[in-house]
OpenMM code with the backbone's topology and positions (N, CA, C; nanometers):
from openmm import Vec3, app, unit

residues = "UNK UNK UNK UNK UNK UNK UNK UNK UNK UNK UNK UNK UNK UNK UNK UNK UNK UNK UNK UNK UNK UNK UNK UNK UNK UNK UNK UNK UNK UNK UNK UNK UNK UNK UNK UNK UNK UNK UNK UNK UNK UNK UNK UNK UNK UNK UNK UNK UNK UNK UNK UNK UNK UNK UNK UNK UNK UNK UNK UNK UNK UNK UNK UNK UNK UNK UNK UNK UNK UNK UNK UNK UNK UNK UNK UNK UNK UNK UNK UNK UNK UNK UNK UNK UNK".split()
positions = [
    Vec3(0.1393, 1.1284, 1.2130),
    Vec3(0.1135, 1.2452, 1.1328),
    Vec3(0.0912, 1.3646, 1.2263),
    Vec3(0.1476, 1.4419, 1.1726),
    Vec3(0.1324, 1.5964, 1.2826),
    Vec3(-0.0230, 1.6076, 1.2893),
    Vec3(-0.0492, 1.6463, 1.3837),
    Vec3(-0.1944, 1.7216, 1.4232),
    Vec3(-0.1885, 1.8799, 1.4191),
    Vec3(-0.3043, 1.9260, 1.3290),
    Vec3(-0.3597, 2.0891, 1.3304),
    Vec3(-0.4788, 2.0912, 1.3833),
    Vec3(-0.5278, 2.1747, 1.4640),
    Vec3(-0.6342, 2.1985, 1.5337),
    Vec3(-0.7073, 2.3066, 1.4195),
    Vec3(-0.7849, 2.2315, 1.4142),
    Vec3(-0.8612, 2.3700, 1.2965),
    Vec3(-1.0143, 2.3807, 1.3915),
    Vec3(-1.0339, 2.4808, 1.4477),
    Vec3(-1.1513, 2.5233, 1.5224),
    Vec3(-1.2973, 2.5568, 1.4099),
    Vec3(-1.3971, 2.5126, 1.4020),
    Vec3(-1.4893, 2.4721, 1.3406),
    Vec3(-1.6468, 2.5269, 1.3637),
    Vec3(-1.6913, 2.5952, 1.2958),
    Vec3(-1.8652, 2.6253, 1.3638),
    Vec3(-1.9525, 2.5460, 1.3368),
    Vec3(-2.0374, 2.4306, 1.3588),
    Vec3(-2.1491, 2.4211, 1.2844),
    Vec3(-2.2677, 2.4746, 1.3522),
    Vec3(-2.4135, 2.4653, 1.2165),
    Vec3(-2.5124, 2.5077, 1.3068),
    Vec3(-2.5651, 2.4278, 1.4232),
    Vec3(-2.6575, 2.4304, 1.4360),
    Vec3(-2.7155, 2.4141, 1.6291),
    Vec3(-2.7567, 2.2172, 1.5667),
    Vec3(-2.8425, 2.2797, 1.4319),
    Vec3(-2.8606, 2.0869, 1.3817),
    Vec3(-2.7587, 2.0242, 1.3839),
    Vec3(-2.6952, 2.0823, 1.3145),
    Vec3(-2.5650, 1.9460, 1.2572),
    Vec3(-2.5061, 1.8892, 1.4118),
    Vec3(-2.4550, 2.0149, 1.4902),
    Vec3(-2.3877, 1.9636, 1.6389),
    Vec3(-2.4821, 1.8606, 1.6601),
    Vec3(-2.6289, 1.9053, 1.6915),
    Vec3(-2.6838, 1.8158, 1.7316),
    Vec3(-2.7115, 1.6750, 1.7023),
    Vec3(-2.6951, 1.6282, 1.5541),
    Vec3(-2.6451, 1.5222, 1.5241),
    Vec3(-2.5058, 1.4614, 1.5432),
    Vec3(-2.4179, 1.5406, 1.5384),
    Vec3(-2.3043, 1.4655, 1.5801),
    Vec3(-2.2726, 1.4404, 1.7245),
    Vec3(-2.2960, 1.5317, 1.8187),
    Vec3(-2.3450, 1.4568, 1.9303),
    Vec3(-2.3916, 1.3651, 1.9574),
    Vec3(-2.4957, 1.3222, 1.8630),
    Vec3(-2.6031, 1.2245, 1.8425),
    Vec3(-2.5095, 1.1045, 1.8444),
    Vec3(-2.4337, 1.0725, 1.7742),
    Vec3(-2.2960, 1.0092, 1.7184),
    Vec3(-2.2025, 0.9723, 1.8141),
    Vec3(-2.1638, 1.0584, 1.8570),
    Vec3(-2.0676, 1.0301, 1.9610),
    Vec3(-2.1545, 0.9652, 2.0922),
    Vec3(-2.2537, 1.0380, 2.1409),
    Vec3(-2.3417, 0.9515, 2.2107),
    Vec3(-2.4095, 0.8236, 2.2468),
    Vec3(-2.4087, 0.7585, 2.0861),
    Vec3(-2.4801, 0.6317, 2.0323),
    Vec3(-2.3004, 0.5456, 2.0728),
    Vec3(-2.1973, 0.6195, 2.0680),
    Vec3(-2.1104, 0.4901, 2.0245),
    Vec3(-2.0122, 0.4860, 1.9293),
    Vec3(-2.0822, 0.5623, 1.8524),
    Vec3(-2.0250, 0.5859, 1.7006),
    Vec3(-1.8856, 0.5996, 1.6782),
    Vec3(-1.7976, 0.6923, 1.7679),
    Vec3(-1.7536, 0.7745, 1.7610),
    Vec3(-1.6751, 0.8326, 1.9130),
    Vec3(-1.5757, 0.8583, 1.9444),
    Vec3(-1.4931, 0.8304, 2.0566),
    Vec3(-1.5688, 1.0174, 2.0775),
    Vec3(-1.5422, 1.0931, 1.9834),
    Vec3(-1.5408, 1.1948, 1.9851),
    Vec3(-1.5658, 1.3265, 1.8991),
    Vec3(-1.6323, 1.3962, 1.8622),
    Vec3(-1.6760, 1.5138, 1.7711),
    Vec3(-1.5824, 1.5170, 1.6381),
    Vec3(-1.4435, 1.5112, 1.6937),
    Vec3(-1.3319, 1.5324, 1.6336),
    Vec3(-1.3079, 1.3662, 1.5275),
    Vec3(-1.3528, 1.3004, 1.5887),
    Vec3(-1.3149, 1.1713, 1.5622),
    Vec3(-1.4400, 1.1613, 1.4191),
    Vec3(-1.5213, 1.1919, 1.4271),
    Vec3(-1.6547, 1.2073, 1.3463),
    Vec3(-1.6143, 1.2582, 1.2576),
    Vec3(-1.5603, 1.4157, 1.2709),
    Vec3(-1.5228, 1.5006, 1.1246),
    Vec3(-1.3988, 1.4421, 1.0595),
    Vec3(-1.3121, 1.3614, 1.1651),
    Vec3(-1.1854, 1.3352, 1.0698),
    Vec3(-1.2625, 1.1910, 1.0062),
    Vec3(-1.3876, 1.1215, 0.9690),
    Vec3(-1.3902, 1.0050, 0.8948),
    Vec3(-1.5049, 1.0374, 0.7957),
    Vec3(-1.5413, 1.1947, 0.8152),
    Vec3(-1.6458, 1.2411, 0.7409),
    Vec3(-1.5464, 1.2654, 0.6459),
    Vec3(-1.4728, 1.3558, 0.6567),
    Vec3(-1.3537, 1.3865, 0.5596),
    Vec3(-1.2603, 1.2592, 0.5297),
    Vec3(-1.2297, 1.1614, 0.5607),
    Vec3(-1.1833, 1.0147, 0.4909),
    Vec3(-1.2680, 1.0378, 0.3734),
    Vec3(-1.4037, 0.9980, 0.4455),
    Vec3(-1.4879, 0.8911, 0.3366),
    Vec3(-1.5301, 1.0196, 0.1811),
    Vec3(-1.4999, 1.1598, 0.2189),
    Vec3(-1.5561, 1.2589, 0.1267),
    Vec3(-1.4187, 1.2315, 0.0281),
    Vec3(-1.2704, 1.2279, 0.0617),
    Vec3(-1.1418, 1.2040, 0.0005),
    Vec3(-1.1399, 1.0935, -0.0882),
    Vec3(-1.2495, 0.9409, 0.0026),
    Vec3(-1.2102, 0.8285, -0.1020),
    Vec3(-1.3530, 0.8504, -0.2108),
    Vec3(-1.4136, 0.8867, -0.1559),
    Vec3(-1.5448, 0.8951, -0.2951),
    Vec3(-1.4722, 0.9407, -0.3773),
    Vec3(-1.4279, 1.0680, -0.3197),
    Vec3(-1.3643, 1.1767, -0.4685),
    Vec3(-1.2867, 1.1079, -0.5409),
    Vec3(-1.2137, 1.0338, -0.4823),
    Vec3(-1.0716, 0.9334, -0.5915),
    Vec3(-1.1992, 0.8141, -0.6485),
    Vec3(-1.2863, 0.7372, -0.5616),
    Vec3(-1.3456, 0.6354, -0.6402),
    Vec3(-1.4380, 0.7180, -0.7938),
    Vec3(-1.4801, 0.8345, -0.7746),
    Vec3(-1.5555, 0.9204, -0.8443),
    Vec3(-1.4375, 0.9250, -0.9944),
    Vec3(-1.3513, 1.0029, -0.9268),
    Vec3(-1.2006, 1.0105, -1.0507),
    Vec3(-1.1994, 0.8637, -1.0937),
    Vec3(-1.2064, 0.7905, -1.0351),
    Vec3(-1.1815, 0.6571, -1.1457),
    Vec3(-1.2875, 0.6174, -1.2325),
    Vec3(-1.3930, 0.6118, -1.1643),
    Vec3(-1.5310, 0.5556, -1.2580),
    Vec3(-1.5191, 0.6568, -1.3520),
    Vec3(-1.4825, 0.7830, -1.3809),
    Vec3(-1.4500, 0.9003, -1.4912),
    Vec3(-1.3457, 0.8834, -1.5686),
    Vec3(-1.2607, 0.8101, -1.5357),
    Vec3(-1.1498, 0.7938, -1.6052),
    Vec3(-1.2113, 0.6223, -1.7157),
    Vec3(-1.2490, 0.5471, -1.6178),
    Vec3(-1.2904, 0.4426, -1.7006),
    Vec3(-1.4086, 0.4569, -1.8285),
    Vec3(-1.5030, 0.5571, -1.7471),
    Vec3(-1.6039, 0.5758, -1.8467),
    Vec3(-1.5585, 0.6652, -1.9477),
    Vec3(-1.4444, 0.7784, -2.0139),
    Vec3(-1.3930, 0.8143, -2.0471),
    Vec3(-1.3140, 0.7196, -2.1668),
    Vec3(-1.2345, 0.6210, -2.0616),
    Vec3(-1.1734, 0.5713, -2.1848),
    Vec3(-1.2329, 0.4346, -2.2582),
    Vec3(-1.4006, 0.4312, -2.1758),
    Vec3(-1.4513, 0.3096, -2.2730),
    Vec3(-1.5206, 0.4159, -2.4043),
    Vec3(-1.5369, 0.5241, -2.3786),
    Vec3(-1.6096, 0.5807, -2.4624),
    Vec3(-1.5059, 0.6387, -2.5989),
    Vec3(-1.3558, 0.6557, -2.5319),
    Vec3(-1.2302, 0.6771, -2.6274),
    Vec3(-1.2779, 0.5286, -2.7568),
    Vec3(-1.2803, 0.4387, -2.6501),
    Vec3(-1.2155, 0.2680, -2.7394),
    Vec3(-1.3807, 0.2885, -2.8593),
    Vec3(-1.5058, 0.3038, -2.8174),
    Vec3(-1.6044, 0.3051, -2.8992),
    Vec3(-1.5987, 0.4640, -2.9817),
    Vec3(-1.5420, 0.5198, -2.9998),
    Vec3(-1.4709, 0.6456, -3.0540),
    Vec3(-1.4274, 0.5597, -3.1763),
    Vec3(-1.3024, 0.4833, -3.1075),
    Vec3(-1.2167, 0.4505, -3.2407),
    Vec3(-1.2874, 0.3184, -3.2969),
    Vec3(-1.3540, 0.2191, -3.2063),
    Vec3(-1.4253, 0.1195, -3.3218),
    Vec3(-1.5260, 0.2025, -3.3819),
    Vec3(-1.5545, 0.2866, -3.3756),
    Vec3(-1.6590, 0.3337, -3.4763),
    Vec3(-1.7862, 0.2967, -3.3943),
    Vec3(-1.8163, 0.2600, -3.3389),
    Vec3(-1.9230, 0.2648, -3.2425),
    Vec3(-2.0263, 0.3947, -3.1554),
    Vec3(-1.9308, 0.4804, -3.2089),
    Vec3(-2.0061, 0.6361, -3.1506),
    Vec3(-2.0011, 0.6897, -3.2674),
    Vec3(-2.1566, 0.7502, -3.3262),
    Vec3(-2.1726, 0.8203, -3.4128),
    Vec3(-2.2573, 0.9780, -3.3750),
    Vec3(-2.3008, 0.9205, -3.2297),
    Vec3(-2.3516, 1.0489, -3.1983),
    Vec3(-2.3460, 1.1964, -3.1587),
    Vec3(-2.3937, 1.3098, -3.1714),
    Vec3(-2.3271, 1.4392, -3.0943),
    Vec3(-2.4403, 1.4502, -2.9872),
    Vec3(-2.3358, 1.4837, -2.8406),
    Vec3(-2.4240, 1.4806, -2.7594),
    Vec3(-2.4100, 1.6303, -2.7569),
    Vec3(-2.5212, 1.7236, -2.7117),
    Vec3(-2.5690, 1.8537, -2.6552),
    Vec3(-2.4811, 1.8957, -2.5300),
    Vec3(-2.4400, 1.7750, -2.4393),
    Vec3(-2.3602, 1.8392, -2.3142),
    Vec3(-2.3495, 1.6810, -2.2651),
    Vec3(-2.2097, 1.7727, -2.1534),
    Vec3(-2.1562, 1.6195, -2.1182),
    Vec3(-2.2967, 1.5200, -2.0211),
    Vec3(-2.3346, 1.5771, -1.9619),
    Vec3(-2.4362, 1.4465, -1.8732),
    Vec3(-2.5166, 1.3639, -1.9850),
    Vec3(-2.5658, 1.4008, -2.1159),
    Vec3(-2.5932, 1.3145, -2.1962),
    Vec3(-2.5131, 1.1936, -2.2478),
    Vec3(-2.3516, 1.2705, -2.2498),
    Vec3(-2.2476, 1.1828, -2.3111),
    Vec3(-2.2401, 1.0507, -2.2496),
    Vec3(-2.2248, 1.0729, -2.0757),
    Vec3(-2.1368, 0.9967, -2.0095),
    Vec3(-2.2887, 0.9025, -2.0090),
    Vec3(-2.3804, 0.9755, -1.9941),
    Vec3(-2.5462, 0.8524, -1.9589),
    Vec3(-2.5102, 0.7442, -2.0659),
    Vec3(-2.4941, 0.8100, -2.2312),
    Vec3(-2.5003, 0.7552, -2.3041),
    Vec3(-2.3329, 0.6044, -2.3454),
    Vec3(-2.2574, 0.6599, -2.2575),
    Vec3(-2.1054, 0.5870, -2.2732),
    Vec3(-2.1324, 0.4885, -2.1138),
    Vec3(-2.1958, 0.5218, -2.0621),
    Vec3(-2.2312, 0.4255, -1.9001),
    Vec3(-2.3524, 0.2999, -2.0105),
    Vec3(-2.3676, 0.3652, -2.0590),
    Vec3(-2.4503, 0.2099, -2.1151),
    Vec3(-2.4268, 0.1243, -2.2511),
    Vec3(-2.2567, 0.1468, -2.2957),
    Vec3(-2.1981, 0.0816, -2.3744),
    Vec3(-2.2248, -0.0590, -2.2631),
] * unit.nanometer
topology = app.Topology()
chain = topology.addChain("A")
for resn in residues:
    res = topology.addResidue(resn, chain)
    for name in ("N", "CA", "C"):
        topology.addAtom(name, app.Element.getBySymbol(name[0]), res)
């Protein structure tokens, strides 16, 4: 895959933890750190999209059995309330 150099600031903490990182072992290199910080932020986001898509369409299927009679006020009530079908 092509490589882009994207030049980066953080503050004085954060370096100092990722140093921390590369120091311990962790980590070949600074660079090596941000490219698996950004992996793991890419696969949450898709594992996130799925658990939304599932909780979504269990709450469709209790929609149509008639199993949801309630109105929720806003979605974080909905999904609390469709996560514990």
């Amino acid at each position: 895959m092509p490589r882009v150099v994207v030049p980066i600031s953080l503050p004085k903490e954060l370096n100092l933890e990722v140093e921390k990182k590369v120091k311990q072992g962790h980590y070949a290199s600074k660079s090596e750190y941000i490219r698996e910080v950004v992996r793991e932020d890419l696969a949450l986001k898709k594992k996130f999209d799925r658990q939304e898509r599932r909780i979504i369409a269990k709450g469709l299927k209790a929609v149509r059995e008639g199993r949801v009679s309630k109105v929720f006020d806003n979605p974080k009530e909905m999904i609390k309330y469709l996560r514990s079908l």
